[in-house]
DSSP file (Angstrom, degrees, kcal/mol; ACC not computed):
  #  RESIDUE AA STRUCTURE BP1 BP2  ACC     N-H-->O    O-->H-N    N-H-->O    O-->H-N    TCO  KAPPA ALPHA  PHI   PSI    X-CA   Y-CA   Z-CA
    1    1 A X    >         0   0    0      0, 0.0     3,-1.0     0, 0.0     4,-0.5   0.000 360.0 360.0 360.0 -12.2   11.3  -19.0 -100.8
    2    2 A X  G >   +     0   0    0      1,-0.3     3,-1.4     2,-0.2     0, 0.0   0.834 360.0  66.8 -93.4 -18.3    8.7  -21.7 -101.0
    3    3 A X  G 3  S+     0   0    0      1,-0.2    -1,-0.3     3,-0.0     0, 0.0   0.702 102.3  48.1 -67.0  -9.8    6.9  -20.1 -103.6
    4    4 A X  G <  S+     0   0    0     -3,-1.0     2,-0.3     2,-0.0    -1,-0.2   0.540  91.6  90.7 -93.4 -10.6    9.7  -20.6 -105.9
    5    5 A X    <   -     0   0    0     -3,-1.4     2,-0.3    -4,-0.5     9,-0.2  -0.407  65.2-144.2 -97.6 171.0   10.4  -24.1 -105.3
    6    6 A X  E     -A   13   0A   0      7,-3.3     7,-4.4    -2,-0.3     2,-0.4  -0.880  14.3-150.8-126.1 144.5    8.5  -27.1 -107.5
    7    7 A X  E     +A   12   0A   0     -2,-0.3     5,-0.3     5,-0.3     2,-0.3  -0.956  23.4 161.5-141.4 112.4    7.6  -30.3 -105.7
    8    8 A X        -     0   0    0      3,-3.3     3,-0.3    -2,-0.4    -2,-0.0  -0.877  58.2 -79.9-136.6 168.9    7.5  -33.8 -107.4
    9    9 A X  S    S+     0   0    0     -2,-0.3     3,-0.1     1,-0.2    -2,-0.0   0.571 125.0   8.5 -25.4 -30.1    7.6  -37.3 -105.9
   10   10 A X  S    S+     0   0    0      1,-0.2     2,-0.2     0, 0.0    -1,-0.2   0.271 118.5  69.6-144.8  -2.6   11.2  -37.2 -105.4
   11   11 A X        -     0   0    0     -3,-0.3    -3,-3.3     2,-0.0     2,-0.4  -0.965  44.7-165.3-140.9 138.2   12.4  -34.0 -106.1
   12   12 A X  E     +A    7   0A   0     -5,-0.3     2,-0.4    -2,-0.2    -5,-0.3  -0.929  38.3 170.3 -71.9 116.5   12.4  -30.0 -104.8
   13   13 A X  E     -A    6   0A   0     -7,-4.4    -7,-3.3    -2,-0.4    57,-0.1  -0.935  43.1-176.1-141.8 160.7   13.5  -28.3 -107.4
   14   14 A X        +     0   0    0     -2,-0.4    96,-0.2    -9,-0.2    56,-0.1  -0.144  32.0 172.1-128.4  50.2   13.9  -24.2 -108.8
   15   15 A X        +     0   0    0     54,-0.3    54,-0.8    94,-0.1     2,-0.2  -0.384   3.9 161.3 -93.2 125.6   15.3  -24.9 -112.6
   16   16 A X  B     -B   68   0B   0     92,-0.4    92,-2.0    52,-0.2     2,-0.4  -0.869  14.9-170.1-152.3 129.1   15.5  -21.7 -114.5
   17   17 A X  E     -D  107   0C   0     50,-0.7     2,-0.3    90,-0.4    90,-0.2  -0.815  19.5-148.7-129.4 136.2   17.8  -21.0 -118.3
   18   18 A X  E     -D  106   0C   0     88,-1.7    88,-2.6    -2,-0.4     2,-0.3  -0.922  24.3-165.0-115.6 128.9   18.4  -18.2 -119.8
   19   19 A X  E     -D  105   0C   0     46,-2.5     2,-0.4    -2,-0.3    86,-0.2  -0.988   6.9-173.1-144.5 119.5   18.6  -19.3 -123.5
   20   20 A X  E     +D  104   0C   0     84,-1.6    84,-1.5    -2,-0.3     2,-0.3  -0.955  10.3 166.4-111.5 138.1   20.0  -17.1 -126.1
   21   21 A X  E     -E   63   0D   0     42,-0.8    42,-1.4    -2,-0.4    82,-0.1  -0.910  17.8-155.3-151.2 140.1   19.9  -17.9 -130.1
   22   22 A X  E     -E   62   0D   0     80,-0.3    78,-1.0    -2,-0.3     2,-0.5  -0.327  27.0-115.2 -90.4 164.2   20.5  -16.0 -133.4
   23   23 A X  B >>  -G   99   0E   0     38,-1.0     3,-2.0    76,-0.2     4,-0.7  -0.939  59.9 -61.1-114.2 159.1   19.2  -16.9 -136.6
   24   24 A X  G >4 S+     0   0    0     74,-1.0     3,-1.2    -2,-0.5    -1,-0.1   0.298 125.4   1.6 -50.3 124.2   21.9  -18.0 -139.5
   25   25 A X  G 34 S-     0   0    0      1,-0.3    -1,-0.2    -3,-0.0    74,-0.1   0.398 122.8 -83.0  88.0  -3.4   24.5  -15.1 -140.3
   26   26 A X  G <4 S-     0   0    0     -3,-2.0    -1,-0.3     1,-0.2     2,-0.2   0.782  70.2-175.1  82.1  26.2   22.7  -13.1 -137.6
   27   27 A X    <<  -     0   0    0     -3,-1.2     2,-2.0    -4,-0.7     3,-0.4  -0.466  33.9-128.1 -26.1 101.9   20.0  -12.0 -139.8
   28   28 A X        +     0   0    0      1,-0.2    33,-0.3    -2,-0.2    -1,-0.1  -0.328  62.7 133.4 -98.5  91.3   17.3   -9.5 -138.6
   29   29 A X        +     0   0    0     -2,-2.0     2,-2.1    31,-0.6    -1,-0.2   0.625  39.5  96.6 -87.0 -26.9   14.4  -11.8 -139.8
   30   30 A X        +     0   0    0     30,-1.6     2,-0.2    -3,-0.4    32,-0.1  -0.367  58.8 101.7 -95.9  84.8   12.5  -11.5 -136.9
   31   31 A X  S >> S-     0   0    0     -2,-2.1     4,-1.0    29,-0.1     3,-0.8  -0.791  71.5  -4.1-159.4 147.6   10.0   -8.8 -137.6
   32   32 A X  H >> S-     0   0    0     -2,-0.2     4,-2.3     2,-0.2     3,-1.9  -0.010 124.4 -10.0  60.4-158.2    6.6   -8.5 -138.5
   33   33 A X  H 3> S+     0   0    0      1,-0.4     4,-2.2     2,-0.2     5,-0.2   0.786 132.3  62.3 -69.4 -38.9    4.3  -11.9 -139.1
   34   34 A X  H <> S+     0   0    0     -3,-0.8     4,-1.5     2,-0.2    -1,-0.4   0.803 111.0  37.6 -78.2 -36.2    7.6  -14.0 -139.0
   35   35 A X  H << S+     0   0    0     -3,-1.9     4,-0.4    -4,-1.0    -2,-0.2   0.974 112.5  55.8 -80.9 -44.6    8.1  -12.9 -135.4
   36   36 A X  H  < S+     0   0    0     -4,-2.3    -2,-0.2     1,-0.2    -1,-0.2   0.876 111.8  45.3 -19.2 -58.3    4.6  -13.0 -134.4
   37   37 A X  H >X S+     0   0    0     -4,-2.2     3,-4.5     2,-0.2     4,-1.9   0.994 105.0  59.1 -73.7 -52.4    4.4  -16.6 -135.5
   38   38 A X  G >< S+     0   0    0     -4,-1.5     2,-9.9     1,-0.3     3,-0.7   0.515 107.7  47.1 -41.0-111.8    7.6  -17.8 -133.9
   39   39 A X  G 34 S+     0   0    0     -4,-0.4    -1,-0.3     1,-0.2    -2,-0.2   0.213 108.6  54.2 -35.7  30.2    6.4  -16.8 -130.6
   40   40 A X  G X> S+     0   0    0     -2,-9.9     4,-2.0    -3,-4.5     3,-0.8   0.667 115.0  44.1-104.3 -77.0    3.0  -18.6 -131.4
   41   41 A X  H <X S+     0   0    0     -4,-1.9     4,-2.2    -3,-0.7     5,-0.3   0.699 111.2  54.3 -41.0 -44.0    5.1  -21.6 -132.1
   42   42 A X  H 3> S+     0   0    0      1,-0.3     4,-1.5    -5,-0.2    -1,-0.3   0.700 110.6  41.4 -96.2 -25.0    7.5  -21.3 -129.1
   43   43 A X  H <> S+     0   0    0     -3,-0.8     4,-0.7    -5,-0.3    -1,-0.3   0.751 110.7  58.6-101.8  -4.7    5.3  -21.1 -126.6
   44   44 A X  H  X S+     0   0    0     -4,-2.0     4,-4.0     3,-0.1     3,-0.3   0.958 113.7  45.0 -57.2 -55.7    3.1  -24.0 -128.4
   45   45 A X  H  X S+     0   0    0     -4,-2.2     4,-1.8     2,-0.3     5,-0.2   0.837 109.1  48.1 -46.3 -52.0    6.4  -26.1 -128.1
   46   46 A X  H  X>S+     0   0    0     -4,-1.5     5,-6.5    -5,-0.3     4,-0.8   0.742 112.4  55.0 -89.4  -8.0    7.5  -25.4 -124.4
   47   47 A X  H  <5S+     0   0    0     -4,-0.7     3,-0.4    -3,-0.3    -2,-0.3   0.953 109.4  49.1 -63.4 -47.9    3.6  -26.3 -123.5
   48   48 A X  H  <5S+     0   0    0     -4,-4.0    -2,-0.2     1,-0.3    -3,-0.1   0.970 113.4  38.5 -62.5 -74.6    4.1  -29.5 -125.2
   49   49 A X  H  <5S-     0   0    0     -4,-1.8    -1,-0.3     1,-0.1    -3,-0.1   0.806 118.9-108.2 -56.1 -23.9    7.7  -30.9 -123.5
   50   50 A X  T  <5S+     0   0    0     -4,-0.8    20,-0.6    -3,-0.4     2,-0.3   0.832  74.3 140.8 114.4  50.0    6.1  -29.2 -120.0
   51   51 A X  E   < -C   69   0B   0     -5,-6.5     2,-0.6    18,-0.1    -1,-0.3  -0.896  44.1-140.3-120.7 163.3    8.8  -25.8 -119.9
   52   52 A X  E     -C   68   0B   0     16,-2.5    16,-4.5    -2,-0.3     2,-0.8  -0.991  12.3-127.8-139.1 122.2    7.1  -22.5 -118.8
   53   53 A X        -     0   0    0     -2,-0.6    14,-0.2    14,-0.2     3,-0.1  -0.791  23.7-176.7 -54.6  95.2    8.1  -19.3 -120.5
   54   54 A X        -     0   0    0     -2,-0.8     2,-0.3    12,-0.3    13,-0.2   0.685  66.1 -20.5 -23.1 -52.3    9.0  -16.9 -118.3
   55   55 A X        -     0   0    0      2,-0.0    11,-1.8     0, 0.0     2,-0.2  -0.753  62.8-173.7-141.4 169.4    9.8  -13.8 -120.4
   56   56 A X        -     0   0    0     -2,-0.3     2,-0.4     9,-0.2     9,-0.2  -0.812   0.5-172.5-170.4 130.9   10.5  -14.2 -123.9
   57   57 A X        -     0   0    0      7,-0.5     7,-1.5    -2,-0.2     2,-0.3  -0.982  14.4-149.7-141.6 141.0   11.7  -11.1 -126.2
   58   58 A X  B     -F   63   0D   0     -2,-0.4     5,-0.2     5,-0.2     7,-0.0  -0.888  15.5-164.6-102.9  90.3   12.0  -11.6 -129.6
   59   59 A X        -     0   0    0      3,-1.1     3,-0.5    -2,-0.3   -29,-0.2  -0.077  37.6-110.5 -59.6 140.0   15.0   -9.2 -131.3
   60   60 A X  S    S+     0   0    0      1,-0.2   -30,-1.6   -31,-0.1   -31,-0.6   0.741 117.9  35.0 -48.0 -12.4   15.3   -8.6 -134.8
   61   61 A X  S    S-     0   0    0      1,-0.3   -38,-1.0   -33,-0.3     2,-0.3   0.476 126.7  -9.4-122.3 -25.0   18.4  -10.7 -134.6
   62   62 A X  E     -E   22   0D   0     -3,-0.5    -3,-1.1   -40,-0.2    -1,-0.3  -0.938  65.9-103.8 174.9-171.2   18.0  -13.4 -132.1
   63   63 A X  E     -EF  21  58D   0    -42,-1.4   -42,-0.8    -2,-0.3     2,-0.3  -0.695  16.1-163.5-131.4 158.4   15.4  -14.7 -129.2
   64   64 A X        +     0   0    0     -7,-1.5    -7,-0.5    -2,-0.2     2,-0.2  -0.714  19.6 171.8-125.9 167.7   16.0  -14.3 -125.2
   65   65 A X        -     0   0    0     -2,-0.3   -46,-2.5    -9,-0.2    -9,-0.2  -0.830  20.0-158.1-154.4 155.0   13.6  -16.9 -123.4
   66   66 A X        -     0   0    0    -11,-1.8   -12,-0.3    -2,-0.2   -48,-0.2  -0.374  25.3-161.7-148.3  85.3   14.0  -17.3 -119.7
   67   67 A X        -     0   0    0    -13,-0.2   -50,-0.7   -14,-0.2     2,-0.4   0.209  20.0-148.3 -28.1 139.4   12.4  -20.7 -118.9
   68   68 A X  E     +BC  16  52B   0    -16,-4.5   -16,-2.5   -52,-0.2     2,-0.4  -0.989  37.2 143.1-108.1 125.2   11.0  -22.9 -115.7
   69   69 A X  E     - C   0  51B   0    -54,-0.8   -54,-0.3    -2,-0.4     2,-0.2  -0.986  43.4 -94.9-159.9-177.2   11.2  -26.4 -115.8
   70   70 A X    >   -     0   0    0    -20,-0.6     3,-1.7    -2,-0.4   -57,-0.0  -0.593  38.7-103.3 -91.4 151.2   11.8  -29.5 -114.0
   71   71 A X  T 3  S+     0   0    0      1,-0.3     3,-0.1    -2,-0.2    -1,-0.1   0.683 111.8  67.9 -44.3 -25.8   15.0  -31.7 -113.3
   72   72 A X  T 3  S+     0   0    0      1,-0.2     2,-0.6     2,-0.0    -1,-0.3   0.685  83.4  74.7 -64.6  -8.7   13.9  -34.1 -115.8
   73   73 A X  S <  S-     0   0    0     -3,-1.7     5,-0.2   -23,-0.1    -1,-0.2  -0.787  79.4-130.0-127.0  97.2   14.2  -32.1 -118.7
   74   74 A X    >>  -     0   0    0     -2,-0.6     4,-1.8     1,-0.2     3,-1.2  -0.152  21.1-126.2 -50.3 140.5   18.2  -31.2 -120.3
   75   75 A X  T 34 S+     0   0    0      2,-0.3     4,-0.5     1,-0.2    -1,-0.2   0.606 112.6  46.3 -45.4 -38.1   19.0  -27.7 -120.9
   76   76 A X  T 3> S+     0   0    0      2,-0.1     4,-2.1     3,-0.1    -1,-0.2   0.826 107.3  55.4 -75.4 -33.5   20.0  -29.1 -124.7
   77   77 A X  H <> S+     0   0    0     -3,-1.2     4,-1.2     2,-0.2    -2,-0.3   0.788 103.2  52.7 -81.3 -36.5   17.2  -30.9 -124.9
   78   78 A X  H  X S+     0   0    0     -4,-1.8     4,-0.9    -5,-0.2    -1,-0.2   0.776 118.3  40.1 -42.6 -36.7   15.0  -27.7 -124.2
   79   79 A X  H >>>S+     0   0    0     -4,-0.5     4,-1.2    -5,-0.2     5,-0.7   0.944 110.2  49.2 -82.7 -54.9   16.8  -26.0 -127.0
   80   80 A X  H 3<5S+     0   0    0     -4,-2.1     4,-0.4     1,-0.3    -1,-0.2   0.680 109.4  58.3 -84.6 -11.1   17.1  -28.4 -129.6
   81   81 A X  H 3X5S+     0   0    0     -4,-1.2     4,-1.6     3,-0.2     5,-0.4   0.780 119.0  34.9 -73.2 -51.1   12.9  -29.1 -128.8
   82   82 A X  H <X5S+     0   0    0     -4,-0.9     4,-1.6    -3,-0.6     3,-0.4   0.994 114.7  49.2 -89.0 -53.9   12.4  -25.1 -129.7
   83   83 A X  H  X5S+     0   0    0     -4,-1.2     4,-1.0     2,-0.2    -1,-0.2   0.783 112.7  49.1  -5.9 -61.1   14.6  -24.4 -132.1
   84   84 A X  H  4<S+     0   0    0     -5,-0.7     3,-0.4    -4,-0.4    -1,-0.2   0.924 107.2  52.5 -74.6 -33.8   13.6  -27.3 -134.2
   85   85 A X  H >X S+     0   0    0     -4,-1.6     4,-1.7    -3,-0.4     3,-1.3   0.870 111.3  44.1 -35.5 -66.2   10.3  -27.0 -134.2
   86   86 A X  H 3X S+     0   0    0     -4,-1.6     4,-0.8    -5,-0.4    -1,-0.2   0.478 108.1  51.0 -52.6  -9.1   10.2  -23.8 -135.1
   87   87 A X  H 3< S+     0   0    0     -4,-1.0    -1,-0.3    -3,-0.4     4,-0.2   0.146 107.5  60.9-124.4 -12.1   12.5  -23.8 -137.6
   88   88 A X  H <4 S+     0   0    0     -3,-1.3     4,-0.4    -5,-0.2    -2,-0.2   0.936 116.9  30.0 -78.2 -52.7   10.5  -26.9 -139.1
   89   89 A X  H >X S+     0   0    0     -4,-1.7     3,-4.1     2,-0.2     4,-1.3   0.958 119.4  47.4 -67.9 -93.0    7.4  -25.0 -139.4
   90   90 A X  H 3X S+     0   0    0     -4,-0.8     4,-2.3     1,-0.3    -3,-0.2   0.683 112.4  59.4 -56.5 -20.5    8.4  -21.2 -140.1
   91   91 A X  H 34 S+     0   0    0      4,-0.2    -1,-0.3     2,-0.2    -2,-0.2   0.729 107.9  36.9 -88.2   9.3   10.6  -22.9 -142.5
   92   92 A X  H <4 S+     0   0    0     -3,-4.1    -2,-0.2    -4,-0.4    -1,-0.2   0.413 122.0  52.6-103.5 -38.8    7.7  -24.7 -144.6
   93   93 A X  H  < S+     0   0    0     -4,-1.3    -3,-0.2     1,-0.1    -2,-0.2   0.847 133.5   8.5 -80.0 -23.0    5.5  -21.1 -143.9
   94   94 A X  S  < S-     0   0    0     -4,-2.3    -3,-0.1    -5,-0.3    -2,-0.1   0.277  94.3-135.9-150.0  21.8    8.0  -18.9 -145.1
   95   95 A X        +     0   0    0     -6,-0.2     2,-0.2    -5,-0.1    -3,-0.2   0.599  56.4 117.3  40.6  75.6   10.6  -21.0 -146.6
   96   96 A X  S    S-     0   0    0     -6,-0.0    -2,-0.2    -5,-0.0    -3,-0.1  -0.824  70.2-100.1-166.1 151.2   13.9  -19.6 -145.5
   97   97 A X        -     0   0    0     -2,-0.2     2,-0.1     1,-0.1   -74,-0.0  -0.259  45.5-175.9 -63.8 165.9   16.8  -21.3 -143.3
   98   98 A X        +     0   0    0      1,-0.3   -74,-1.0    -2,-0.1    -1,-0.1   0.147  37.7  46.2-132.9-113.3   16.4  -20.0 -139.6
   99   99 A X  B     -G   23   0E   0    -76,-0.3    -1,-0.3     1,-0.2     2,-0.2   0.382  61.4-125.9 -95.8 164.3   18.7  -20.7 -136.8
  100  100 A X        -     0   0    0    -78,-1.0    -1,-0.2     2,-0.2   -76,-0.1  -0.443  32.3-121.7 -87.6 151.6   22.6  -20.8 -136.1
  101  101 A X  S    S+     0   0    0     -2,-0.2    -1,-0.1     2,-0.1    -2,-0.1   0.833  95.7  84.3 -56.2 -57.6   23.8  -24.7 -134.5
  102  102 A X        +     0   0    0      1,-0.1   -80,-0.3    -3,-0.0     2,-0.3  -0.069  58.3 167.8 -95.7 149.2   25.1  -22.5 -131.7
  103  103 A X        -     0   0    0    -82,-0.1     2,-0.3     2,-0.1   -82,-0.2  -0.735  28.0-133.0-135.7-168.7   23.0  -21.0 -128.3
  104  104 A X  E     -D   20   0C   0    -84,-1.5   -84,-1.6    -2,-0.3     2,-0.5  -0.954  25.4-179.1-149.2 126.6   23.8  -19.5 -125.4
  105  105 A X  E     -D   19   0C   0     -2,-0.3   -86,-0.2   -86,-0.2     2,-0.2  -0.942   9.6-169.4-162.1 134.6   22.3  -20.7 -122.1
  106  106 A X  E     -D   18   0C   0    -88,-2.6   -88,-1.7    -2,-0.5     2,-0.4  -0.627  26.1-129.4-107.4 153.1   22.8  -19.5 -118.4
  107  107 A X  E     -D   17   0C   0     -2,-0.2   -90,-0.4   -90,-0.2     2,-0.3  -0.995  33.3-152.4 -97.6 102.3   21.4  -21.5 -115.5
  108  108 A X        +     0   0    0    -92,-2.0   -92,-0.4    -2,-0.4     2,-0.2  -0.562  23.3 144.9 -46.0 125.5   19.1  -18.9 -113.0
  109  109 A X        -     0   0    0     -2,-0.3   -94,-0.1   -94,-0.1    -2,-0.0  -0.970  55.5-105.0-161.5-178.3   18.4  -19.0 -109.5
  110  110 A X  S    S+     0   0    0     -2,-0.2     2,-0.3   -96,-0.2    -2,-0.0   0.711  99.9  57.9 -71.9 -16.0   17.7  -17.5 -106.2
  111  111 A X  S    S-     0   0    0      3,-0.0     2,-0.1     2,-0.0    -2,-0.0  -0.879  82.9-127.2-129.8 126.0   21.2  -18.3 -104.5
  112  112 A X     >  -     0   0    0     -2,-0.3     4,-1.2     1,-0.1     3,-0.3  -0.405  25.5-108.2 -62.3 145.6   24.6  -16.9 -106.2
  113  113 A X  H  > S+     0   0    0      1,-0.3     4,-0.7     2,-0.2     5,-0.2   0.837 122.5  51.1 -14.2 -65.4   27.6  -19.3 -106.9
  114  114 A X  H >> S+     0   0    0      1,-0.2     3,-2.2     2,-0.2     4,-2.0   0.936 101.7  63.7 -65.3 -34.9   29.7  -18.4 -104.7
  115  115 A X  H 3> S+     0   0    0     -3,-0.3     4,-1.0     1,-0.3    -2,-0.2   0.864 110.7  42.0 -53.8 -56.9   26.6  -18.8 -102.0
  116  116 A X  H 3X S+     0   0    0     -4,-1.2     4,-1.2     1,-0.2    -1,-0.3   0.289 108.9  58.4 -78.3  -0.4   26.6  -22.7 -102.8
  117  117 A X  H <X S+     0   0    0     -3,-2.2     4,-1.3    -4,-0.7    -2,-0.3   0.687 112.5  44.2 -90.2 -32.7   30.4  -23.0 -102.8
  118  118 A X  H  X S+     0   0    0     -4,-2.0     4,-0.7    -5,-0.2    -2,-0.2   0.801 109.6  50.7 -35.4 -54.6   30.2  -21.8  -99.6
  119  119 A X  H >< S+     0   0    0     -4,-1.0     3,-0.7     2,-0.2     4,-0.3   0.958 115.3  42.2 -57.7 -86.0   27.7  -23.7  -98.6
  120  120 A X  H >X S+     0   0    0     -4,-1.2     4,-0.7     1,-0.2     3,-0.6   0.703 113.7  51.8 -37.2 -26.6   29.4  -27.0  -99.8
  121  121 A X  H 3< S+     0   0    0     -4,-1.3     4,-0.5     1,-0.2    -1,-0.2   0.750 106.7  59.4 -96.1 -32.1   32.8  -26.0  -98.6
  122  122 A X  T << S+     0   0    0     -3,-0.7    -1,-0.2    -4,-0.7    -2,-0.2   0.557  92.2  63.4 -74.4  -9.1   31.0  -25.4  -95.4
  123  123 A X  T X> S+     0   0    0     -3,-0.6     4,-2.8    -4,-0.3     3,-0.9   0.886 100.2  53.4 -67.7 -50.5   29.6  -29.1  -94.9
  124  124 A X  H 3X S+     0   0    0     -4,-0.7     4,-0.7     1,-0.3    -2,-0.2   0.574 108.0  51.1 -70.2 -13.0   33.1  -30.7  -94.6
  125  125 A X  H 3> S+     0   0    0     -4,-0.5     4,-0.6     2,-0.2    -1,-0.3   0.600 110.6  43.2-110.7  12.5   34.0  -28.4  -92.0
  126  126 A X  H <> S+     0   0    0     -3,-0.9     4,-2.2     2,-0.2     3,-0.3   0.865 120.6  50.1 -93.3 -41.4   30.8  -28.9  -89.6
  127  127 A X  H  X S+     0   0    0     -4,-2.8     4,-1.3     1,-0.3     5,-0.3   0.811 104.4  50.8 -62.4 -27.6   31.4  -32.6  -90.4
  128  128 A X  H  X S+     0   0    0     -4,-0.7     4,-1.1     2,-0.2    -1,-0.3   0.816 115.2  42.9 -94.6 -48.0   34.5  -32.4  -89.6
  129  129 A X  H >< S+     0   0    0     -4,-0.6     3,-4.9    -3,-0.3    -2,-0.2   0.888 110.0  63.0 -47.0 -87.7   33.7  -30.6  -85.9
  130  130 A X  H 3< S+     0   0    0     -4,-2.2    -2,-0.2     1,-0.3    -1,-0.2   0.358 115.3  18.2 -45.9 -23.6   31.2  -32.7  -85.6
  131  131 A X  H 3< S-     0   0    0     -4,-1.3    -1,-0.3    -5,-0.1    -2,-0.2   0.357 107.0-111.0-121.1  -9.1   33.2  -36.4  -85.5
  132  132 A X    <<  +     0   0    0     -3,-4.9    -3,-0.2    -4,-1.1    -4,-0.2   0.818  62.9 159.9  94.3  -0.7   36.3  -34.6  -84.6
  133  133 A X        -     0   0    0     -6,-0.2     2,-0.6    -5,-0.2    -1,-0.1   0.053  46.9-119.9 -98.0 156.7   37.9  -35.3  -87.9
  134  134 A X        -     0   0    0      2,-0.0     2,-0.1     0, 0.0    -1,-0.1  -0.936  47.8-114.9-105.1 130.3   41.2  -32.9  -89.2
  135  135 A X              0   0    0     -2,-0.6   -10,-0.1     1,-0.1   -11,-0.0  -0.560 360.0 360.0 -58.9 146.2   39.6  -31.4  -92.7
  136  136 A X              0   0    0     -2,-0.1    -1,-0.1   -12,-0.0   -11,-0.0   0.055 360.0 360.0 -80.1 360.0   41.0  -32.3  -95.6
């Protein structure tokens, strides 16, 4: 497990999105030199704001990426960083609107939902042994 976790001054962290987006009207633009470059660009982008691609597949129709990064850095803010960029450029090389307003983005980790509702749900009742307390 420690090999997954990220270390900062103040923070432990695992931060991982799964980030879906189309391009307008669901177009399948993303072929050829036009896909090539986007993923030039995307992984230019996520060096610069400090996110590490994970996978990335680029569909004729829309992008997966599944991203690393640290607590510092919003899940919106990730998007609206790649997206816009890219869409700045490829639309000034190849002069066409690109992306849809709209994403899609999952949060990723090692440990299930339910694992950490558990977990949590499980605090109040050790505390609650421990001092002798009735749970609430």
């Amino acid at each position: 497990m420690k090999k997954k976790l990220k270390f900062s001054r103040t923070s432990v962290y695992n931060i991982g999105y799964h980030f879906i987006w189309c391009p307008k009207y669901r177009r399948k633009v993303l072929v050829g030199r036009f896909r090539k470059r986007l993923k030039e660009l995307l992984y230019e982008k996520a060096k610069q704001i400090g996110v590490n691609i994970v996978e990335m597949e680029i569909m004729p129709d829309h992008v997966h990426l599944f991203v690393k990064t640290t607590p510092k850095i919003a899940p919106y803010g990730i998007v609206k960083h790649l997206k816009g960029y890219s869409s700045r450029i490829l639309g000034l090389e190849f002069s066409q609107p690109l992306w849809t307003r709209s994403y899609y983005c999952e949060s990723v980790g090692h440990i299930s939902e339910q694992t950490v509702r558990k977990y949590i749900a499980s605090q109040r009742e050790n505390e609650c042994i421990k001092s002798q307390l009735p749970p609430s």
